[in-house]
C-alpha positions in Angstrom: -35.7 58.2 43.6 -37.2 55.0 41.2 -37.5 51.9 43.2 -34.4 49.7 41.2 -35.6 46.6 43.3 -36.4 43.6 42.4 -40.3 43.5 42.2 -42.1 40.2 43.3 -45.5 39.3 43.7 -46.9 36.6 45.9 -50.3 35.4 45.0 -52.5 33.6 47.7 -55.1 32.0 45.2 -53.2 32.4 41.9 -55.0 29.5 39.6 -58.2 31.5 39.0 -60.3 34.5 39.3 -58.9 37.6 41.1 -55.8 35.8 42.0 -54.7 34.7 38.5 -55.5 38.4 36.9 -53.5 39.9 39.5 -50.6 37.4 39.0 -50.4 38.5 35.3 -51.4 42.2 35.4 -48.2 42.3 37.3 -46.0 40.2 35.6 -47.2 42.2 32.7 -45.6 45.4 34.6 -42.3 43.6 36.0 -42.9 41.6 38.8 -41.9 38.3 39.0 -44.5 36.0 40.3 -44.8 33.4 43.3 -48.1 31.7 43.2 -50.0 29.3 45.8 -52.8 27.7 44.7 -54.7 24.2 45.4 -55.4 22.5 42.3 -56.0 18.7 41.1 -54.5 17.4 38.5 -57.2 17.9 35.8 -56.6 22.0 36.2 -52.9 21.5 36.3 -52.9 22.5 32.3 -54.8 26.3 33.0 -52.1 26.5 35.5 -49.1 25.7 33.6 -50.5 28.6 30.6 -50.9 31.4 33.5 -46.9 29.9 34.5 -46.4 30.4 30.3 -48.0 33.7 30.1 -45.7 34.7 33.1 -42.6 33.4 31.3 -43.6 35.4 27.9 -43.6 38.5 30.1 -39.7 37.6 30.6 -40.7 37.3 34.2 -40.1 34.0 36.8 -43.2 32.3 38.1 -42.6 29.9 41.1 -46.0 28.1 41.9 -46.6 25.7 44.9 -50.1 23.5 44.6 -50.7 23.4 48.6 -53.3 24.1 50.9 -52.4 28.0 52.0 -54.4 27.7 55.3 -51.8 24.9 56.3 -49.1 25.7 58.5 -46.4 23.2 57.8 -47.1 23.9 53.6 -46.9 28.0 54.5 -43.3 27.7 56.2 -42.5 25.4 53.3 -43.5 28.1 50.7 -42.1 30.7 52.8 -38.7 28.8 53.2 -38.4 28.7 49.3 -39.1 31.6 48.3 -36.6 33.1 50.9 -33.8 30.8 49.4 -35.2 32.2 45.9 -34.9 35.6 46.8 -31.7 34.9 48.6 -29.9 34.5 45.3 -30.4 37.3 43.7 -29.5 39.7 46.4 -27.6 41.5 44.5 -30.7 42.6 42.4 -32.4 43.2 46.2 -35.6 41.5 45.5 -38.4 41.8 47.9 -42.3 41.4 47.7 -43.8 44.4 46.8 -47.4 43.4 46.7 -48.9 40.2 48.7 -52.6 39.4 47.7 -55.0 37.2 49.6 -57.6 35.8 47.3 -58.0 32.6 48.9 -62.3 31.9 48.6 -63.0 28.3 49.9 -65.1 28.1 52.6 -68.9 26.2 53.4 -72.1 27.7 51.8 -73.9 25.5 54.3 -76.9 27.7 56.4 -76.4 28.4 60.3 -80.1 26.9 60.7 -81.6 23.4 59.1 -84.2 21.3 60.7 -81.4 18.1 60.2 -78.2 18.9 61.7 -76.4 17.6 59.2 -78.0 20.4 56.5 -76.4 23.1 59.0 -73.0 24.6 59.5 -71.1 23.0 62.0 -68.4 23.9 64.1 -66.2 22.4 61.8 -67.2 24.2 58.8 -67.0 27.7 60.2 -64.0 27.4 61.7 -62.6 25.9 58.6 -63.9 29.1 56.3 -62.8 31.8 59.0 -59.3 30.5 58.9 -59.0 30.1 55.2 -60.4 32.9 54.1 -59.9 35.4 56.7 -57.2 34.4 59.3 -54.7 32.9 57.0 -54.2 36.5 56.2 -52.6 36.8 59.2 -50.1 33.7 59.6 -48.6 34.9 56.1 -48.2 38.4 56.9 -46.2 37.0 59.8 -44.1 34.5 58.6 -44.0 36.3 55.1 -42.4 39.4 57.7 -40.1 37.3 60.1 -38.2 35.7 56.9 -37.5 39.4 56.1 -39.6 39.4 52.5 -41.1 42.1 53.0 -39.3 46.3 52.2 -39.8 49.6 52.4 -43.3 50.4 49.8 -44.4 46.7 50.3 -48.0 46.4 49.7 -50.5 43.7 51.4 -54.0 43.3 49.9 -57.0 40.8 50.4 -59.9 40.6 48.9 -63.5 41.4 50.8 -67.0 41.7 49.1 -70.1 43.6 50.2 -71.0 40.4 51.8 -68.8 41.6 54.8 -71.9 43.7 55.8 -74.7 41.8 53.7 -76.8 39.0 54.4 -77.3 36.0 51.7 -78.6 32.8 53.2 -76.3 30.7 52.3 -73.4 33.4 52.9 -73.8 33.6 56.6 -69.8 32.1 57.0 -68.3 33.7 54.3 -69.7 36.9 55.4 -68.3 36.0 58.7 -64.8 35.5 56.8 -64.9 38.9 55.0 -65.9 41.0 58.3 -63.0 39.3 59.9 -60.5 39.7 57.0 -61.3 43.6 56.9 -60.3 43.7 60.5 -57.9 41.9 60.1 -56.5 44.1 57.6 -57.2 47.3 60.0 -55.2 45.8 62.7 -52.0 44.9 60.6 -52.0 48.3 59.2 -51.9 49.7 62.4 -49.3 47.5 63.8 -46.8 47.4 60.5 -47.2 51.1 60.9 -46.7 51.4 64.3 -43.1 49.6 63.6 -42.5 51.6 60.9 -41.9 49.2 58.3 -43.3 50.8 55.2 -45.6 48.2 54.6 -49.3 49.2 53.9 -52.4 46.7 54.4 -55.6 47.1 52.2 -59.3 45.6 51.9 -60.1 45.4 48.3 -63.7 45.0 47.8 -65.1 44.0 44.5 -68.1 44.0 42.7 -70.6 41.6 41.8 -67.6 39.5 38.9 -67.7 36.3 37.1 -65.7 33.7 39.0 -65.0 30.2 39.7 -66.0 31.0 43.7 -68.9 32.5 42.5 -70.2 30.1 40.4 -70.3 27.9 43.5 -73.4 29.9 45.6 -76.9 28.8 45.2 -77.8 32.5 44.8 -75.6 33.3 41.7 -78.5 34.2 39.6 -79.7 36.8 42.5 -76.1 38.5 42.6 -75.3 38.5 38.9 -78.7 40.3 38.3 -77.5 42.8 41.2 -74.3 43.2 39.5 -75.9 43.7 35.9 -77.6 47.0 37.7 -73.7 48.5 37.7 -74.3 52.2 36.6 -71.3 51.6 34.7 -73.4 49.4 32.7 -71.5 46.1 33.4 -70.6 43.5 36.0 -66.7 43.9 37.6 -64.2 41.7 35.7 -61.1 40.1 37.7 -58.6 42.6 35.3 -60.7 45.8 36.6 -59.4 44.5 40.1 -56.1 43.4 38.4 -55.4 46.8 37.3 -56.5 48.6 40.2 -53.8 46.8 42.0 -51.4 47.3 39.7 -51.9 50.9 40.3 -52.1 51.3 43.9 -49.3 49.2 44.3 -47.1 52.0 42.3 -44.8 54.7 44.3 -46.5 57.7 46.0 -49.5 55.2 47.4 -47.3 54.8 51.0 -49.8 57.1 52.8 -53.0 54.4 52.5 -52.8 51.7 54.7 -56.1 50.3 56.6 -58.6 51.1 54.1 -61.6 49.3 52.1 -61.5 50.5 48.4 -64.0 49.6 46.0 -63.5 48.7 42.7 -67.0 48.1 41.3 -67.9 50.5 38.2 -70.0 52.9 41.5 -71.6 49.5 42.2 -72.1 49.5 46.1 -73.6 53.3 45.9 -75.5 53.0 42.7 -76.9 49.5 41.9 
């Protein structure tokens, strides 16, 4: 039987990158888009076009500029878009895919001869819960408030740093390890209550973005993703697309996985 829901889409990271393809690959395919992002004011522009482009589709984008890792700003995002959704019950809305593409974190190295050259408590803390446990505290609070159906899909997005070593990676790698487990451990649990939801790793190649651009060693790992047997770095709309189609009927039956989607990257570059 077709899925007459109401489709939305809630986009941790949705101003750039991964996060902003995914927002409109789907709002390009029906869903109506809820977007948290952490902007200032001089990007405020690119994200009022992705808010346009999601309007063109005929599709409602409701964006919150707030820190994702923050408690108090979660339960306020999570609050409105309940009320939101409350509305149109009689259209039974529901988030069908949650993405976690939240990438800000320290590229400081675990040892410097001056302390202050070195990660700190501080800073790992600060990227493990941003980027990998924040993952957790929205699945939660995004399943108390009831958002969450029957086919809903979670994904977040890992790298091959989760098992590789760059030196100035060594937290963010910390991050993505963690993130995949965490991702193992709320399949199994969602499972185990029989909710229908499913909970994915999506790990990308070597692609072009924003976070990216930030590591010392860009140069190192675009040259690693320009040796892509499929002749080309990833882009975010390969990943966009991918999630578009895994997050159609029939996919119920994969929950806990990584899946690559890097053009046979990891095994041939």
């Amino acid at each position: 039987m077709a899925d007459e829901r109401e489709r939305w889409g809630l986009i941790l990271g949705a101003s750039s990158g991964f996060g902003e393809a995914t927002a409109l690959a789907l709002a390009a395919n029906g869903y109506n888009i809820c977007g948290v992002h952490l902007d200032r004011r001089q990007n405020m522009a690119h994200v009022d076009e992705i808010k346009a482009k999601i309007a063109s589709f005929g599709r409602e984008a409701l964006f919150f500029n707030v820190n994702a890792a923050d408690d108090d700003q979660r339960a306020h995002v999570v609050g409105e878009l309940r009320a939101v959704l409350d509305g149109g019950a009689s259209r039974r809305p529901y988030v069908r895919v949650m993405l976690h593409s939240l990438a800000f974190g320290t590229l400081k190295p675990f040892l410097a001869e001056n302390p202050a050259d070195a990660i700190s408590h501080k800073n790992l803390d600060m990227t493990l819960d941003v980027m990998a446990n924040s993952l957790v505290y929205w699945s939660q609070d995004v399943w108390r408030a009831g958002l969450f159906g029957d086919g809903s899909k979670i994904y977040a997005m890992t790298s091959e740093g989760s098992n590789r070593v760059i030196r100035t990676y060594g937290a963010v790698s910390a991050a993505k390890a963690a993130l995949e487990a965490h991702c193992r451990q709320l399949a199994t649990e969602f499972a185990k209550l029989g909710t229908g939801v499913t909970v994915n790793a999506i790990r990308a190649g070597v692609t072009l973005t924003p976070a990216m651009m930030q590591i010392p060693e860009r140069e190192d790992l675009m040259l690693h993703g320009g040796r892509n047997p499929s002749g080309r770095m990833t882009l975010p709309s390969d990943v966009a697309q991918a999630i578009v189609t895994l997050s159609s009927d029939g996919t119920h039956w994969m929950t806990g996985n990584v899946i690559g989607v890097d053009g046979g990257e990891l095994i041939g570059a």
